[in-house]
C-alpha positions as CSV (number, residue, x, y, z in Angstrom):
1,X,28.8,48.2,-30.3
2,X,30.8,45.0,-30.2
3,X,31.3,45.3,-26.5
4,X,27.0,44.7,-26.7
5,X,27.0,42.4,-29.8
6,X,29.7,39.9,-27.3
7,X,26.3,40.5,-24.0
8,X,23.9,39.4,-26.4
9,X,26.0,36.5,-27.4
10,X,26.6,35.6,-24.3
11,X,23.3,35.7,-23.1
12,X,22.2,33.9,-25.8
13,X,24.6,31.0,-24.9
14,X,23.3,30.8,-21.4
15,X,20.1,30.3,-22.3
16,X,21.2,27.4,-24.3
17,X,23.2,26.2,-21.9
18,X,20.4,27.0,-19.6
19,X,17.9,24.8,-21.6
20,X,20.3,22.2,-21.7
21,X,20.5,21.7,-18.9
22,X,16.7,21.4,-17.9
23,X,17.0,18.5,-20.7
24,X,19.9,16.9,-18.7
25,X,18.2,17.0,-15.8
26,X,15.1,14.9,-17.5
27,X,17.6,12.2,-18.1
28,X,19.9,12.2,-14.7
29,X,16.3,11.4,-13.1
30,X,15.8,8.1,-14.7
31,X,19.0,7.6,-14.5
32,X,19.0,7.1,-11.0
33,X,16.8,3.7,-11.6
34,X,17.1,2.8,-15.4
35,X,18.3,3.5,-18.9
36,X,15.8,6.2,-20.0
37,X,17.0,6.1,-23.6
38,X,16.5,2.2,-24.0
39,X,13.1,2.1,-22.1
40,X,11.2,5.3,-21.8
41,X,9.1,5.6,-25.0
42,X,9.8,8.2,-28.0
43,X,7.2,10.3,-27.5
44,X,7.1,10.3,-23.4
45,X,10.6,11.2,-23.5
46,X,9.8,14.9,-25.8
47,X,7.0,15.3,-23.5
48,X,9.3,15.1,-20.0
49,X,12.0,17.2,-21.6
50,X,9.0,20.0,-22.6
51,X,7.9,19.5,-18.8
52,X,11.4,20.0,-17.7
53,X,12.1,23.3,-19.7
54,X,8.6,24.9,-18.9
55,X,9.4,24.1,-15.0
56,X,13.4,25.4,-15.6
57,X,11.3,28.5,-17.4
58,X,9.2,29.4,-14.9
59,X,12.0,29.6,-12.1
60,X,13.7,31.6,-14.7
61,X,11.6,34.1,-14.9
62,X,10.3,34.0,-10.9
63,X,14.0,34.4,-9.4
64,X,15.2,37.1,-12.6
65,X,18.3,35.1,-12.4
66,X,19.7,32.2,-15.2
67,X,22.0,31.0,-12.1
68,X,19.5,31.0,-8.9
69,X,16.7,29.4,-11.5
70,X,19.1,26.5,-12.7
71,X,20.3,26.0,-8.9
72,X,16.6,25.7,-7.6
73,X,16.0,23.4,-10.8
74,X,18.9,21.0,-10.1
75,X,17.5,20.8,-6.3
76,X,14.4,19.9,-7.1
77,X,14.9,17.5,-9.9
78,X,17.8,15.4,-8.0
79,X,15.4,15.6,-4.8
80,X,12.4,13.8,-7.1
81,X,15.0,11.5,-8.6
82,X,16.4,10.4,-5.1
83,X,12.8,9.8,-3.8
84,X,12.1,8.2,-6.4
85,X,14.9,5.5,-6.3
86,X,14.8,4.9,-2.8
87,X,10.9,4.7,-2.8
88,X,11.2,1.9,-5.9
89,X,14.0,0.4,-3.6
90,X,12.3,0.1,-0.4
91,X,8.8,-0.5,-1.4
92,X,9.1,-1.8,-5.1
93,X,6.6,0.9,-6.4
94,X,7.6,4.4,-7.8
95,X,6.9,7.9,-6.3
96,X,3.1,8.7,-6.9
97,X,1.7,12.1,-5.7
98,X,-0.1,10.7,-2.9
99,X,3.2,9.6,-1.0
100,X,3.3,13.0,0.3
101,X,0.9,12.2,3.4
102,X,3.1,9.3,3.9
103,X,6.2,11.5,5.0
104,X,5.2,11.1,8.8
105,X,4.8,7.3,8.5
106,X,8.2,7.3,6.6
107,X,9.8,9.4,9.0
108,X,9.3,6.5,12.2
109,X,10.8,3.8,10.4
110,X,13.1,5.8,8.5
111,X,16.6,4.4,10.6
112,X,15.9,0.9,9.6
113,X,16.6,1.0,6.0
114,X,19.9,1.0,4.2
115,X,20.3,3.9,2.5
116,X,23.5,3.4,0.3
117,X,23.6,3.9,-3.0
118,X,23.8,2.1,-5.9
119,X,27.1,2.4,-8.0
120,X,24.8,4.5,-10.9
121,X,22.9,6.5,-8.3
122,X,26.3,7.9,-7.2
123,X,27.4,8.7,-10.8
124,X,24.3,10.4,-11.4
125,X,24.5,12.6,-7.7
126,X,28.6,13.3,-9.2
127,X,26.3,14.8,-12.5
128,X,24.4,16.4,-10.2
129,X,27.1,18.2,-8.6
130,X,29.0,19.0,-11.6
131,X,26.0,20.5,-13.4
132,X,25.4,23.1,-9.6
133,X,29.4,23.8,-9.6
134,X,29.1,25.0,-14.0
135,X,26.1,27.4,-13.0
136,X,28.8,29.7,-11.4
137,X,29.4,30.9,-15.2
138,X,25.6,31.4,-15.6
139,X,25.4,35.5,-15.7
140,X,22.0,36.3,-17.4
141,X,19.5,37.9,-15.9
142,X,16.3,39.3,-16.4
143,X,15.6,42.9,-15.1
144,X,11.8,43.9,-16.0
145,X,9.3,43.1,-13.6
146,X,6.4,43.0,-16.3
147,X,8.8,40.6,-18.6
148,X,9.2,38.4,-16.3
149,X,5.9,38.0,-14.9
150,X,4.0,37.9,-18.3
151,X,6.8,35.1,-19.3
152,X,6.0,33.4,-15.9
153,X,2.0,33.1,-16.6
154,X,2.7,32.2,-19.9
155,X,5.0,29.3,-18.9
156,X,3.2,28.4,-16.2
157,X,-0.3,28.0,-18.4
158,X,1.7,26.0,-20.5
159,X,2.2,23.3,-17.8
160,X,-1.4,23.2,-17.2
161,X,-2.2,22.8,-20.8
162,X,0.9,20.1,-20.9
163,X,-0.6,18.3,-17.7
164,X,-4.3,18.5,-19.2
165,X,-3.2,16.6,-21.9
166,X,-1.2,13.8,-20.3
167,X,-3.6,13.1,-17.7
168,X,-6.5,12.9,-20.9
169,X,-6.5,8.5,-21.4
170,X,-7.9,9.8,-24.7
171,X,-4.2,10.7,-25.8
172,X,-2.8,8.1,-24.6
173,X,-2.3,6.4,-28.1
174,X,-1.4,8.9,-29.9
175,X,1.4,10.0,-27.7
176,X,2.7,6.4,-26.8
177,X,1.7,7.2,-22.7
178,X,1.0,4.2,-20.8
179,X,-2.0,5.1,-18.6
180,X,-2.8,1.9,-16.4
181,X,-2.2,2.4,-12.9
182,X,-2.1,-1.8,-11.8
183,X,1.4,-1.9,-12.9
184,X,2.5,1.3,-11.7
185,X,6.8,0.6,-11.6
186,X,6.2,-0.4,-15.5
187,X,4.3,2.7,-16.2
188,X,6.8,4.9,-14.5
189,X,9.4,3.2,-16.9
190,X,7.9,3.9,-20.1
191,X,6.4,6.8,-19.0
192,X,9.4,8.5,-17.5
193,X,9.2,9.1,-13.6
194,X,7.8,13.1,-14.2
195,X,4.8,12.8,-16.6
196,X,4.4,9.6,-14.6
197,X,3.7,11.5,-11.6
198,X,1.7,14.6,-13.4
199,X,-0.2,11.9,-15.0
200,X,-1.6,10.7,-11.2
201,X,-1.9,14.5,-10.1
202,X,-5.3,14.0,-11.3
203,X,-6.5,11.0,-8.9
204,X,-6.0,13.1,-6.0
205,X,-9.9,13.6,-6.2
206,X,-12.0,10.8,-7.2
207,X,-14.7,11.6,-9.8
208,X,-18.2,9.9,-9.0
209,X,-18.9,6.7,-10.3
210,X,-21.2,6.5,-13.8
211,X,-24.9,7.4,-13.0
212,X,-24.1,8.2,-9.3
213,X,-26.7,8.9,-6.4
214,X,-26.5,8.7,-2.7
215,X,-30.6,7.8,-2.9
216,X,-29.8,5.3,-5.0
217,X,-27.0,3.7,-3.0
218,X,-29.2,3.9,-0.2
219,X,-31.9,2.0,-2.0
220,X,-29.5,-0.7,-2.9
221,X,-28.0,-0.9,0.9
222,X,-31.8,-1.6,2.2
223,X,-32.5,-4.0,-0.4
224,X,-29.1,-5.9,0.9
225,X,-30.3,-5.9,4.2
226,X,-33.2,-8.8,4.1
227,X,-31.4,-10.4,1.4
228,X,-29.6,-13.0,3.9
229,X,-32.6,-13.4,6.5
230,X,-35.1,-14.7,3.5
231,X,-32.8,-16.6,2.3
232,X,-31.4,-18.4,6.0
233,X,-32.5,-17.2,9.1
234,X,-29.4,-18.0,10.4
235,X,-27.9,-14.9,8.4
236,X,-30.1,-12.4,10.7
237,X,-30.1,-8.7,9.7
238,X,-28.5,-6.2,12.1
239,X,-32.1,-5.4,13.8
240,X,-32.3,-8.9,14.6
241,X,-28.5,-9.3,15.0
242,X,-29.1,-6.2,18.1
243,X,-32.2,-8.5,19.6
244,X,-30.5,-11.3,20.4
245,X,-28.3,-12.6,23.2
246,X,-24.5,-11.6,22.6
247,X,-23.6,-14.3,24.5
248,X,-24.1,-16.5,21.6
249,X,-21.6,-14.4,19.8
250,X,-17.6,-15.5,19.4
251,X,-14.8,-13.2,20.2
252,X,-13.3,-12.3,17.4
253,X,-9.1,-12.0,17.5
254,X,-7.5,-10.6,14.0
255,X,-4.1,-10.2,13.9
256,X,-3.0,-8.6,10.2
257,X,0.9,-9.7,10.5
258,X,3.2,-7.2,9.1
259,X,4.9,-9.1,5.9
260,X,4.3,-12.3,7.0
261,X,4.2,-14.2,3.6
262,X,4.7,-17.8,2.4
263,X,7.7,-17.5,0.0
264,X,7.3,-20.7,-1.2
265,X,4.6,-19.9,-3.5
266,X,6.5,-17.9,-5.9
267,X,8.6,-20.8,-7.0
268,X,10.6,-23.9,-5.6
269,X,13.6,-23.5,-2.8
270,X,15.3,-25.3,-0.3
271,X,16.7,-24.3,3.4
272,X,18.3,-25.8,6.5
273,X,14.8,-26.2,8.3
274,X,11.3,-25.9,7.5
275,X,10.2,-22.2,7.4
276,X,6.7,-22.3,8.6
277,X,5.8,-25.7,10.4
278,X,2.5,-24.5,12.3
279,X,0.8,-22.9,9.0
280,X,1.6,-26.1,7.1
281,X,0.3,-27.9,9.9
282,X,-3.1,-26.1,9.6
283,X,-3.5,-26.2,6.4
284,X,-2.9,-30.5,7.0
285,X,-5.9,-29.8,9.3
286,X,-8.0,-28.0,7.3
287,X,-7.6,-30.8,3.9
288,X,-8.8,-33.3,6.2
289,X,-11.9,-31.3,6.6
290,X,-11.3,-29.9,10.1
291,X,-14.5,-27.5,11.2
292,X,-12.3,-25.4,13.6
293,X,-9.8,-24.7,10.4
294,X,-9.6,-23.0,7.5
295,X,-6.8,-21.7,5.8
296,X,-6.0,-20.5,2.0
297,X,-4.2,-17.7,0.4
298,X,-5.1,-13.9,0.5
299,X,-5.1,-11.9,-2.5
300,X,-3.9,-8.1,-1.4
301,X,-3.5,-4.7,-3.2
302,X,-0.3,-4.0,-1.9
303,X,3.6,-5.1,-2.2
304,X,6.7,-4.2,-0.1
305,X,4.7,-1.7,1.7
306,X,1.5,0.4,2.5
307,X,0.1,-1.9,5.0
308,X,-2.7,0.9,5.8
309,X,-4.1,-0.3,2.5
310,X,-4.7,-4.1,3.6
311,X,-5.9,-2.8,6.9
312,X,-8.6,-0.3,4.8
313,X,-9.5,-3.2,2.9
314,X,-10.1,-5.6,5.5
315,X,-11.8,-3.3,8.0
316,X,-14.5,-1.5,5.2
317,X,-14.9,-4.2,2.6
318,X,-14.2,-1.1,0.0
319,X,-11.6,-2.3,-2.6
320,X,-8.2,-0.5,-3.9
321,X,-9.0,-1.6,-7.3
322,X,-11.2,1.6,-7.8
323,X,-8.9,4.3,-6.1
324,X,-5.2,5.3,-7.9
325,X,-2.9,3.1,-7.2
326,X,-0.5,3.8,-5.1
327,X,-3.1,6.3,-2.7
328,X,-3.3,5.6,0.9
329,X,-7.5,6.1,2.2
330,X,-6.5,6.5,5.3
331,X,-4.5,9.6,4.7
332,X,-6.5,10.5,2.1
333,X,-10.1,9.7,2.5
334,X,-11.0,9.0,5.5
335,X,-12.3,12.2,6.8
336,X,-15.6,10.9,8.9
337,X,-17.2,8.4,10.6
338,X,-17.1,5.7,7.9
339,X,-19.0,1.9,7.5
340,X,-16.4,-0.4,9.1
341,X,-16.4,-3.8,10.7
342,X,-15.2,-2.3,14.0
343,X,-18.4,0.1,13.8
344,X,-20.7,-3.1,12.7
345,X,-19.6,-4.9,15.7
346,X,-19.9,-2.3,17.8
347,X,-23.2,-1.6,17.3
348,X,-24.2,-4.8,18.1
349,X,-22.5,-4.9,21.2
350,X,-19.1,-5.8,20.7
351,X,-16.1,-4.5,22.8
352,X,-13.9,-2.8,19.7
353,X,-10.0,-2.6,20.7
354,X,-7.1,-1.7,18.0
355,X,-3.8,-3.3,18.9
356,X,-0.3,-1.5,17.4
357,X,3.2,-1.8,19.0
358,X,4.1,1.1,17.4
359,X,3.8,5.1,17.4
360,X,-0.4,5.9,17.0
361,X,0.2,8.3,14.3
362,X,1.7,6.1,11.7
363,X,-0.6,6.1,9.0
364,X,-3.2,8.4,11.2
365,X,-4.5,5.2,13.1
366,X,-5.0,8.0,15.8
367,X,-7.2,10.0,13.8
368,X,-8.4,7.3,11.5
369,X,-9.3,4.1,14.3
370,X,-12.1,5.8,16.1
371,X,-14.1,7.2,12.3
372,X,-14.1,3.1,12.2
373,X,-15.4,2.4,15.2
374,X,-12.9,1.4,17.6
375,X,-13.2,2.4,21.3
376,X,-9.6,2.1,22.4
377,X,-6.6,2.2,20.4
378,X,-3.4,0.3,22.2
379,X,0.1,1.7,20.5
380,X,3.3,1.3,21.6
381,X,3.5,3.1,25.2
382,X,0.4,0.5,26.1
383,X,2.8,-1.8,26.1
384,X,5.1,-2.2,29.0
385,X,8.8,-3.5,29.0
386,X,7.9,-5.2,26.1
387,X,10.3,-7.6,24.0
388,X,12.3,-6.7,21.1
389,X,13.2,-8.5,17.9
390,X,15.7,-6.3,15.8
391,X,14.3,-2.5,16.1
392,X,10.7,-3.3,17.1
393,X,7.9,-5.0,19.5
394,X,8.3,-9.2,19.0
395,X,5.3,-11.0,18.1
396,X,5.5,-12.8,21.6
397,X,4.7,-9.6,22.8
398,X,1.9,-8.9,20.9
399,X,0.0,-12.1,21.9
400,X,1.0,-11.9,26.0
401,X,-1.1,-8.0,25.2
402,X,-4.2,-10.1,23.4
403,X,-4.3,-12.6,26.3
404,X,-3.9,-10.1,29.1
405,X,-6.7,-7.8,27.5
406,X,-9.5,-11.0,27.0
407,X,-8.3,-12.2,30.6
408,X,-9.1,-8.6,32.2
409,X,-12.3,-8.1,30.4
410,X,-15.7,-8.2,31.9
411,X,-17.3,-12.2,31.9
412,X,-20.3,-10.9,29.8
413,X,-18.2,-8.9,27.4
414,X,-17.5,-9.7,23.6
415,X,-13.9,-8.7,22.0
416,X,-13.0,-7.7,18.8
417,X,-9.1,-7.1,18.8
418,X,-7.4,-6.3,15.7
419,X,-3.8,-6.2,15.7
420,X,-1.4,-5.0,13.5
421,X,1.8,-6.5,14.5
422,X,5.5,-4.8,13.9
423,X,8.2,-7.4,14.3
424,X,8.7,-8.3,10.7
425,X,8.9,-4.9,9.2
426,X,11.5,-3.9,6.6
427,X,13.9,-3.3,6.2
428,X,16.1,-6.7,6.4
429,X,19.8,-6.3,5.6
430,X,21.0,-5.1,9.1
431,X,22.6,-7.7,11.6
432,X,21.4,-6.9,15.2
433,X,22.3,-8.2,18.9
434,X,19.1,-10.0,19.7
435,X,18.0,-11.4,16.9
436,X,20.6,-14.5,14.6
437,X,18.6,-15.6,11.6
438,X,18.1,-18.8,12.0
439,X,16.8,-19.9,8.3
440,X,19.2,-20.1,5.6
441,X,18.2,-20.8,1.9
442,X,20.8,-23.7,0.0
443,X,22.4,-21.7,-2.7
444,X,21.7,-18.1,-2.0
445,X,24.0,-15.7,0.4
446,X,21.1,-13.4,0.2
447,X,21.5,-12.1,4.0
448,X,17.9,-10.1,3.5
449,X,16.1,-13.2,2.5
450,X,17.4,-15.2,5.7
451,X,16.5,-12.5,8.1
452,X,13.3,-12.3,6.4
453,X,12.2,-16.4,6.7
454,X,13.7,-16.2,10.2
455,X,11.5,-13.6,11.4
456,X,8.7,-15.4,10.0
457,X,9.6,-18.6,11.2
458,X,9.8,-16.8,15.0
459,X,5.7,-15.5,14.4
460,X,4.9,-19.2,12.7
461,X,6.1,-20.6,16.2
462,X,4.3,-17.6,18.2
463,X,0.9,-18.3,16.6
464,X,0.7,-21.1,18.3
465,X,0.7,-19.8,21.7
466,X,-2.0,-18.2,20.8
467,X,-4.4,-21.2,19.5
468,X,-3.0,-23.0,22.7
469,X,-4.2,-21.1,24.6
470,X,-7.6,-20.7,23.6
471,X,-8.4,-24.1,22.8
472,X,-9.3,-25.3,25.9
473,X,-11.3,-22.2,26.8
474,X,-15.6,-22.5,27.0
475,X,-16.1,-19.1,25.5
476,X,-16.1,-19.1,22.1
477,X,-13.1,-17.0,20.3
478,X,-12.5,-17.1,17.1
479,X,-8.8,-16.1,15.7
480,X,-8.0,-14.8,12.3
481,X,-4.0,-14.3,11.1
482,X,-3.0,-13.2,7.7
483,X,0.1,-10.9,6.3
484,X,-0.4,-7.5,4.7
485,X,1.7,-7.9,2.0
486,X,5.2,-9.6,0.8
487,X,8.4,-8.2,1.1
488,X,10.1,-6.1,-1.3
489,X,11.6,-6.8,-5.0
490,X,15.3,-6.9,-3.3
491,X,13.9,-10.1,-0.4
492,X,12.6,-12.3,-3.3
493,X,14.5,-11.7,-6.2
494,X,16.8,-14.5,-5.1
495,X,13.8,-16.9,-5.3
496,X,12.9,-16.1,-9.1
497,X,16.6,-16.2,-9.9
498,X,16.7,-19.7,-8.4
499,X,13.7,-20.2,-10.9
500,X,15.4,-19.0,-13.8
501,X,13.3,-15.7,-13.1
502,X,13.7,-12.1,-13.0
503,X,11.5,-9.6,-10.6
504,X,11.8,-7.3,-13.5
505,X,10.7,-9.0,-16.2
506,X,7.5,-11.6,-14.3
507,X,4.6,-13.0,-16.5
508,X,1.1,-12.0,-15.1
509,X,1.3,-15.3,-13.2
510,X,4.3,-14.5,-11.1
511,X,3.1,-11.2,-10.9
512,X,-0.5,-12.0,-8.9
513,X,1.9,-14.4,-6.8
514,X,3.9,-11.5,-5.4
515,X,0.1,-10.1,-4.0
516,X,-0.7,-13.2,-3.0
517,X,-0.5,-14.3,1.8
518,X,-1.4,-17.2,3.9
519,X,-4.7,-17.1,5.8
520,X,-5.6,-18.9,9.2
521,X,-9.3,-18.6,10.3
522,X,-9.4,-21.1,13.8
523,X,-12.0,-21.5,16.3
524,X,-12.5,-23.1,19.5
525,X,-15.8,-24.1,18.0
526,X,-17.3,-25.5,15.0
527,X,-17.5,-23.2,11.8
528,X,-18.6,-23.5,8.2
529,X,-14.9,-23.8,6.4
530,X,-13.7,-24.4,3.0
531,X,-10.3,-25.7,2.8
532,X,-8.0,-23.3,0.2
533,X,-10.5,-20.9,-0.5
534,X,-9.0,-17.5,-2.2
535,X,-10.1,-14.3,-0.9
536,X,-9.5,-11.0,-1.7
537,X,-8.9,-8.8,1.7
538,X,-12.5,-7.0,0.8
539,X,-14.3,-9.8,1.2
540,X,-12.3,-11.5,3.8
541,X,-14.4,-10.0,7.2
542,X,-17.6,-10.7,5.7
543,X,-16.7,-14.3,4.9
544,X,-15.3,-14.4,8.2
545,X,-18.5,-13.8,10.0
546,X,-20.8,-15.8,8.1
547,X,-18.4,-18.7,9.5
548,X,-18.4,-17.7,12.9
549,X,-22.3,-17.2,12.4
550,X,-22.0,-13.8,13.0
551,X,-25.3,-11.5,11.6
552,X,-24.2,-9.4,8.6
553,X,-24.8,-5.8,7.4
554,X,-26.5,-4.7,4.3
555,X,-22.9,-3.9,2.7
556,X,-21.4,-7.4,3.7
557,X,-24.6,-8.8,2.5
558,X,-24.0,-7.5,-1.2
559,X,-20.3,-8.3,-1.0
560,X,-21.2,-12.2,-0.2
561,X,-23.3,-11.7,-3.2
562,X,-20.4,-9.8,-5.4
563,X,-17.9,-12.9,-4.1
564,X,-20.2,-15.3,-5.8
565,X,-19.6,-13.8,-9.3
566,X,-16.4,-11.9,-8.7
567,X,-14.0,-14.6,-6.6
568,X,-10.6,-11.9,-6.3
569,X,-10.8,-7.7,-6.6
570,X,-7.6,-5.8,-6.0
571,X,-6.0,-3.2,-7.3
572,X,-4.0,-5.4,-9.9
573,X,-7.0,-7.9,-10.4
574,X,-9.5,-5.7,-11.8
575,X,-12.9,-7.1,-13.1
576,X,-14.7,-5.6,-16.1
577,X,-17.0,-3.4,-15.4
578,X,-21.2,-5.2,-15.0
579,X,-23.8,-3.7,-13.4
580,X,-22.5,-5.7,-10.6
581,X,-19.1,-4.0,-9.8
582,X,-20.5,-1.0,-11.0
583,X,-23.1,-1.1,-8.1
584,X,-19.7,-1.8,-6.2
585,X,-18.2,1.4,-7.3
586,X,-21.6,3.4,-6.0
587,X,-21.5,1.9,-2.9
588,X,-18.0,2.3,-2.2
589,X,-18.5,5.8,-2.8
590,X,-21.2,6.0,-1.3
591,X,-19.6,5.0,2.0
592,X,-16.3,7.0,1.5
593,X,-17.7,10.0,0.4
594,X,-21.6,10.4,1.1
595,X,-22.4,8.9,3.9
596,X,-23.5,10.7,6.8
């Protein structure tokens, strides 16, 4: 008798022990990037540790066993918590569901990072290990079959019920959840990393907007499509746009620079040497009302990473700002042929090449490029014995490709080349052979930051070439360069502190500045420009064609008209919804979703 009352107590401490330890490992997951107890909310933090003991529950009961259910439990929650950190490290935004597509993207570029850890991310990994090393002493087990199954579907409806209610805005209140997905890194904070990321489980699929119906976005399509020929005939519709001579068409060069950004704008610093000479020299040019210039500042969706997502804007004219932030379309929603600039051109006669000094099946360009409309798709075995900076393909490189493809083309065809370049991509904290930063900021011994301004300084001199070279030519080209996005928290953070600024702690100001990149729209020829006009990347191709005096579609047509009301839409500068943007949203999903 007391040989079984002594079982029962000890199985009745393992459980304890057992549910402690789900609780424990709630905590050691924000530990890896914060103080959970200082800044994830009361009520959030009951609701991860009920998540945590309903997951720790459920292996329970699966495996029969206290010690392989704790081990499989301490696996999985240190493997969330170390994505997590180094996700937030490398590309300032936490782990979101959707980051699962990116593992094959992640994978290429995975040997350029710095992967140590931080002095608290090693304490918690010690925690870790301690907590695997104590579950020697966990004996209980469960031996009925039935039990444990009826305690697994009970559990495991119990996560469902717990995720139904998290990912319901209507409880947000009342259980202190922050549900706003613009400022994802502070949502994950207060949240706590896990309901966090159960919260966005439900923007994998994207509901339909209000009132939805593909006849009625393709109404409002045709009705965009006279719009610009009544009002100037020099805006012709895309019937009239096939109709006439292509030869009175420009070729059109893009070139989406990866991280290019002007650094200056988030607050005042000195170096050695100017950083970017040529891109202050055209925007001289365009103040003094040059008509083959016109440069300003891009407002993009993205920080530190997910270039796919400026590209997506850009090449559709759909906006992140109604998707989860976070998701990547290309991985995600892109499924068919889709309404594209690449598509638009190419239907009018245009010659539609992608340009990527890099493996084709980062972010499925390979699969992706051609549902846009592009014909051929140069990645990184087009390109031979090409120059290296660092790890990847120079700039140089890049434009010696662009020349070399408009120089072999046929006299009477029209280009459209958009590049997406490699040379400035993360991460920055690696000294290399063939490459000595050459910019240094006064004050800071931020070796990241250097190599950064330096590699941007090397494409501000490369550009160049570029406009050179076309300047003097008869046919008419047009070139367009802009970054994807700024560099991560751990580039800048030397700027704000020189600005008695943290990158944890930014006003809204500061924050729209860390979304903010240079433009450059040139031409060998005359344009209609605007000097420092702000875009937003959706609007950006459609602006760029009405100054080249390029024909527009029915969709760029009602973006022109959108623009007029709403100047910037990303996924952090979100607009109240009017009928306007609401039209937006039935368009866009129109064309992501519906479309045939």
């Amino acid at each position: 008798m007391g040989e079984k009352i002594n079982n029962t107590k000890s199985e009745a401490l393992t459980l304890i022990a057992y549910v402690l330890f789900c609780i424990c490992c709630f905590y050691l997951v924000e530990f890896f990037v914060h103080n959970p107890f200082e800044e994830v909310r009361k009520i959030p933090q009951i609701l991860n540790i009920f998540l945590f003991i309903l997951i720790g529950l459920v292996l329970l009961f699966l495996s029969g066993s206290a010690k392989i259910g704790m081990r499989i439990m301490l696996i999985i929650s240190f493997v969330f918590g170390l994505i997590n950190y180094y996700v937030l490290k490398f590309r300032s935004t936490p782990f979101v569901p959707w980051d699962i597509w990116s593992i094959k993207t992640a994978q290429k570029v995975a040997n350029n990072y710095d992967y140590r850890l931080s002095r608290n991310a090693i304490i918690v990994s010690v925690c870790f290990l301690g907590m695997a090393i104590a579950t020697f002493f966990f004996e209980y087990k469960i031996k009925k079959i039935t039990v444990r199954i009826v305690a697994a579907v009970i559990c495991v409806g119990s996560l469902f019920a717990l995720a139904s209610v998290v990912q319901n805005d209507n409880n947000s209140y009342e259980l202190e959840l922050y549900p706003f997905l613009f400022t994802p890194e502070y949502m994950n904070k207060v949240n706590g990393a896990p309901i966090t990321f159960t919260m966005n489980l439900k923007y994998l699929k994207i509901d339909k907007p209000r009132g939805y119906s593909a006849k009625e976005a393709q109404k409002l399509l045709k009705k965009y499509d006279n719009i610009y020929s009544i009002r100037k005939q020099k805006n012709k519709t895309l019937h009239k746009a096939k109709n006439t001579n292509l030869q009175e068409y420009p070729n059109i060069i893009v070139i989406m620079d990866e991280a290019f950004s002007d650094l200056s704008i988030l607050g005042r610093f000195n170096t050695n040497e100017e950083m970017l000479p040529n891109l202050k020299k055209f925007q001289n040019e365009s103040k003094n009302n040059s008509k083959r210039i016109q440069t300003g500042y891009l407002n993009v969706s993205v920080c530190g990473g997910n270039t796919a997502n400026t590209e997506f804007e850009f090449l559709t004219g759909n906006t992140m700002a109604f998707l989860p932030s976070g998701s990547i379309p290309y991985q995600q929603y892109l499924k068919k042929d889709t309404l594209a600039l690449p598509k638009y051109l190419k239907d009018i006669g245009y010659k539609t090449y992608a340009l990527h000094p890099y493996y084709k099946d980062g972010w499925e360009r390979d699969r992706v490029y051609p549902l846009l409309g592009f014909e051929k798709f140069y990645s990184l075995e087009s390109f031979s014995n090409p120059e290296y900076v660092r790890d990847y393909v120079s700039d140089r490189t890049m434009i010696n490709k662009i020349i070399e493809l408009y120089e072999n083309k046929e006299k009477t065809d029209k280009l459209f080349l958009f590049n997406v370049t490699m040379q400035n991509h993360g991460s920055y904290y690696d000294e290399y052979k063939n490459f000595t930063p050459n910019i240094k900021v006064v004050g800071s011994s931020n070796f990241a930051l250097h190599q950064y301004l330096s590699l941007t300084n090397k494409t501000d001199k490369d550009i160049e070439l570029l406009t050179k070279y076309f300047k003097n030519k008869t046919e008419k080209t047009i070139i367009v360069f802009f970054g994807d996005h700024q560099p991560a928290d751990s580039v800048v953070d030397t700027i704000f502190y020189l600005n008695g600024k943290q990158t944890s702690a930014l006003s809204k100001s500061d924050l729209k500045k860390r979304y903010k990149v240079p433009y450059v729209v040139w031409a060998n020829f005359d344009m209609d420009t605007k000097y420092n006009q702000e875009l937003s990347t959706n609007f950006f191709a459609a602006n760029m064609l009405r100054q080249a005096h390029i024909p527009t579609s029915p969709y760029q047509n009602f973006l022109l008209e959108t623009q007029k009301k709403h100047k910037v839409i990303t996924s952090i500068v979100k607009p109240k919804e009017d009928k306007n943007i609401l039209d937006y949203k039935k368009l866009q999903y129109y064309n992501l979703f519906d479309s045939h």
